[in-house]
N, C-alpha and C positions, 0 to 999 in steps of 0.2 A: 710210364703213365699208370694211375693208379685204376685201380677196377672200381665200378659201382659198387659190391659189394664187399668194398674194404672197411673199416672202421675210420671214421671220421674226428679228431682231434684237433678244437679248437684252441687256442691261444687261454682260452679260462680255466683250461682243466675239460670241460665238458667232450665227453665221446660218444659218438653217435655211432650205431653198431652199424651204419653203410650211409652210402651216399644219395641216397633216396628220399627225395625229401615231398612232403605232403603242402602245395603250393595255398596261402589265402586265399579262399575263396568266398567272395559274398553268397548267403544262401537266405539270407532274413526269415531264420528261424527262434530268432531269440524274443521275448517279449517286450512291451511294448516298456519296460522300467530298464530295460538293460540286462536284464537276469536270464540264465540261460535258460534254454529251452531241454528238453530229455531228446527232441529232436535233431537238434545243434550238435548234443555232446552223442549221441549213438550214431551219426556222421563218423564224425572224430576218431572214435572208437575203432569201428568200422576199418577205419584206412590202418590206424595201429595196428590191428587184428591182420590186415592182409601186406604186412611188413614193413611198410615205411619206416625207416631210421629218425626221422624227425617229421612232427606234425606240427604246423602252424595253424592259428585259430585264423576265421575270418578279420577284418579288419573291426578292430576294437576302439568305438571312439573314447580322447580322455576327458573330453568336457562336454556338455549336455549341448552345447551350442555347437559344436562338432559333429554330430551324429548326421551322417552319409544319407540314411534309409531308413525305411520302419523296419521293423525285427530286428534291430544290429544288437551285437552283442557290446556292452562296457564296461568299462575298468576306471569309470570317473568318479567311484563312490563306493564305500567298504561293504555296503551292501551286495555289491555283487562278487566278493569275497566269495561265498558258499561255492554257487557256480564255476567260480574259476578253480578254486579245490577241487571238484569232481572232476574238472576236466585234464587239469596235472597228475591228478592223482590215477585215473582211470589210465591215461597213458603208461605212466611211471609201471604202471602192474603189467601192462604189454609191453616191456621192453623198448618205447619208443619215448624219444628224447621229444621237450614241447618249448617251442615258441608261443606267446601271445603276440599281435603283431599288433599294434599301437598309433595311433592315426589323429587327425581331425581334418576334417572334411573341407573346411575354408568358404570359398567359392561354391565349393560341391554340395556343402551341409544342407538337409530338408527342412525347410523352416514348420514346414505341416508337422515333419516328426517330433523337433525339437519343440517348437513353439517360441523359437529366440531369433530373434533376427541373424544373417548369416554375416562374418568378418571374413574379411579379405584382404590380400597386401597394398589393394586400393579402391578406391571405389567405382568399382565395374558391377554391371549387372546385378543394379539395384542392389551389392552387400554393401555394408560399410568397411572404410577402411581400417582395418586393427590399429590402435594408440601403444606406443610402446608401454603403458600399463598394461592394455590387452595381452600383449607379448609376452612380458614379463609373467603375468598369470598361466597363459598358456603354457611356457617353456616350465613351470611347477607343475602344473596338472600334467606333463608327460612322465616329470620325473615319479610326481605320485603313481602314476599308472604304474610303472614301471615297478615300482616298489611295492604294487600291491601284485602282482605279478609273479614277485618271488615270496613273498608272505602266504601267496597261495602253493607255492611246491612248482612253479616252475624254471625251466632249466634256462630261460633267454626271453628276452622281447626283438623283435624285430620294426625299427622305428619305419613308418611306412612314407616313404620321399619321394615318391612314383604316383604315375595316373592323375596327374593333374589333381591331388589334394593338397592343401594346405603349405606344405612343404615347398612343394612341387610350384608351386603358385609365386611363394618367395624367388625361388631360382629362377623361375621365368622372363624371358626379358620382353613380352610379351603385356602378362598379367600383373607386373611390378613395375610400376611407372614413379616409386616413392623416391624423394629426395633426401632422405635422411639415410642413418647409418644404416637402413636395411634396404635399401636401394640404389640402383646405378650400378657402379662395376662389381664385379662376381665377386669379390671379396665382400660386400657388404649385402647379398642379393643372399650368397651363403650362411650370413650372420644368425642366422634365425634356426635352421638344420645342424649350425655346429653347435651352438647352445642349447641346443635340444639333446643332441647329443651327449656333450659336456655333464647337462644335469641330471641324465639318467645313469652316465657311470660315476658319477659322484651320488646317486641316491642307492648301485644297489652292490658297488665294489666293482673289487676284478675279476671274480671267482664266480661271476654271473655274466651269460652270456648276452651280449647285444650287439644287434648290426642295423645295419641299415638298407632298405629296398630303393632302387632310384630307377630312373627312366632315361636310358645314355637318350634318345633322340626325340621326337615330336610324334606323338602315337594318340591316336585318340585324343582320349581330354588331356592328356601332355602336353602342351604347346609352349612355342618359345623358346626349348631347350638346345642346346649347342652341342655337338659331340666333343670338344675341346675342353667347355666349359663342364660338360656331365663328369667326362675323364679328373679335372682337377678338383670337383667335388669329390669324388670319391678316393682322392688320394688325403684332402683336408680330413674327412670325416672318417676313412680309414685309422688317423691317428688313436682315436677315441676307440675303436668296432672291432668286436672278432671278426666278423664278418659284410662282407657287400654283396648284396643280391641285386643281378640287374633281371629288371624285366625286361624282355627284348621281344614279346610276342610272338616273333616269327622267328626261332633260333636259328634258322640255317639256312636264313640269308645275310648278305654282310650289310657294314653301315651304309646310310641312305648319303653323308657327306663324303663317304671315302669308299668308295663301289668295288675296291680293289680287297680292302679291309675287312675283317669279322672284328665286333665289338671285342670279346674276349680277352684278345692276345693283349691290345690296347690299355685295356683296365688292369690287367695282368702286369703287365710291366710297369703301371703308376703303383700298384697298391704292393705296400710289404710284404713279401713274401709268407707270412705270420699268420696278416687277416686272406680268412678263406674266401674264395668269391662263389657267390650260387647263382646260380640260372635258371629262368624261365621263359618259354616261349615254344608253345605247340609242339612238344615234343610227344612222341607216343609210342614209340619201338623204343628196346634195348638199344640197339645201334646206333640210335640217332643221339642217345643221352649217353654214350660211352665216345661217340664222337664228340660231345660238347668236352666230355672232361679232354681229349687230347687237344683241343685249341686253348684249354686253359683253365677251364672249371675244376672244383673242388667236388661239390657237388649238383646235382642236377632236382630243378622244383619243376609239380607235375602238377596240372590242374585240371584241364577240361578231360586228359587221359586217365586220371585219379577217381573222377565222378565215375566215367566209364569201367576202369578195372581197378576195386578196389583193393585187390591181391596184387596187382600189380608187380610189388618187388618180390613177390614169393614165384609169380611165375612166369617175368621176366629172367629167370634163373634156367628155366627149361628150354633145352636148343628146337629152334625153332620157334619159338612161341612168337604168336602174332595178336596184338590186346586187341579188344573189341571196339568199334568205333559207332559212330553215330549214323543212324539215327536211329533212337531208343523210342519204345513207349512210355507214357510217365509210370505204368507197372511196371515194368522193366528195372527205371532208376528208382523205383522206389525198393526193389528187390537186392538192389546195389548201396543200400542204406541211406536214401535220401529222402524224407521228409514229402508226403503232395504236396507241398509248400514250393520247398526246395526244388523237387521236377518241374513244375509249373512256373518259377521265375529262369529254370531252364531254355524254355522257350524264346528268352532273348537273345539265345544266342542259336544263330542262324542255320538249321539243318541239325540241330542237334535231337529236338524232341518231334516226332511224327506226327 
């Protein structure tokens, strides 16, 4: 079994100097064009500085009609070029490897933010249904995303397939009730995530890192998903992926379809041995993210315990150590490099801010 703090070598070339990875987190700190914030990137910063091996950005939408939230950060338009250089490059100087992680909101998109009416795989909840022109535009603006991504100096994108966006929305059998090729059985419900896929490693090489985030079961805004069907998605889009990240929320309980089962092992023996798998899901002790690598993980993604200890892999390294947990004042998290922005959309999550 390998340690948290071994070096990590992906299938591209790209090594990550441990296994410790800095999880997507929404913070809506970025401005209201998409351009980063100095608030956004001294987050970022922040978790490099207190050792994560790799940092992922928040979820980056690639089209204007995609945008999740106010304050998100994107990568739909060369304008926000600069910002995403600061952000690669700020890392690159700390020893930490960068993901941008690359998204559209679907269903989920803010029309207030956006100003564009929202697409969807069908027409639910007042969006309209995407036209496969739609599609076909969308599946370029990722690969664009993606290529402005490494034109910016970073190391990987991570295509976001999880939490009930856009993706997410296709695979559903749920929230895809279409009759054509991107609807009905999972081979065509897929259609959409592997050609997303397809055009971003044909836009940025092999020598450039990309994976995929997916959601094995029904969580939240997830709905609809299959553990069978998650498992054969990520063994199709593994083809294309250095990597598959599942989010699993609550890592160290097993699946909700197989009570017997941990997600892990499962996704482990569909995907090549090659592509690495990452996890996330409440994890907050050393032990508990050294346990995830023994059922199967590569390496282990840290979120709400990240906000909390931004040293984290520097002193998860000391025997005994026990990270700090919630519930913080918003001086507190803001002492821990986050934004009154940032603290204050903290509040949504339940027990966290005092």
């Amino acid at each position: 079994m390998e340690n948290l703090f071994d070096p990590l070598v992906f299938a591209s070339g790209l090594e990550a100097p441990n296994r410790v990875v800095l999880a997507p987190m929404t913070n809506k700190t970025s401005h209201d064009d998409g351009t980063l914030s100095d608030d956004e990137l001294h987050f970022l910063l922040t978790r490099a500085d207190g050792g994560f091996g790799i940092v992922t950005t928040c979820a980056s939408h690639v089209s204007k009609e995609g945008q999740g939230w106010e304050g998100e950060l994107g990568c739909y338009d060369d304008a926000h070029l600069p910002g995403l250089r600061r952000v690669a490059d700020g890392l690159r100087k700390r020893n930490a490897k960068s993901l941008l992680q690359i998204f559209h909101g679907g269903l989920r998109a803010d029309e207030k933010a956006s100003n564009l009416p929202r697409l969807a795989p069908s027409a639910i909840d007042g969006a309209r249904a995407a036209t496969e022109d739609d599609l076909a535009r969308i599946v370029a603006a990722f690969a664009r995303a993606a290529g402005r991504a490494k034109a910016a100096g970073f190391d990987g994108v991570e295509i976001h397939g999880a939490h009930g966006y856009l993706l997410t929305q296709f695979l559903s059998r749920v929230q895809n009730t279409r009759d054509d090729g991107y609807g009905g059985s999972l081979e065509n419900r897929a259609r959409l995530i592997r050609e997303v896929v397809r055009a971003v490693r044909g836009e940025v090489g092999g020598s450039f890192t990309v994976g995929v985030r997916l959601s094995p079961e029904d969580f939240g805004n997830a709905t609809g998903l299959d553990l069978d069907e998650s498992v054969e998605v990520a063994r199709l889009v593994s083809e294309m992926s250095d990597f598959v990240h599942l989010s699993l929320w609550r890592s160290a309980l097993n699946t909700t379809k197989r009570p017997e089962e941990h997600a892990l092992p499962l996704f482990r023996k569909a995907i090549p041995e090659h592509v690495k798998v990452l996890v996330a899901g409440t994890v907050w002790t050393p032990g508990e993210a050294q346990d995830l690598l023994a059922l199967g993980a590569d390496a282990v993604a840290l979120g709400r315990s990240a906000i909390a200890n931004p040293d984290w892999p520097r002193r998860a390294r000391e025997p005994g150590w026990e990270p700090r947990r919630p519930p913080f004042t918003p001086d507190e998290l803001v002492a821990r490099g986050l934004s009154p922005k940032f603290a204050e959309y903290m509040r949504s999550w339940k027990g966290f801010v005092e």
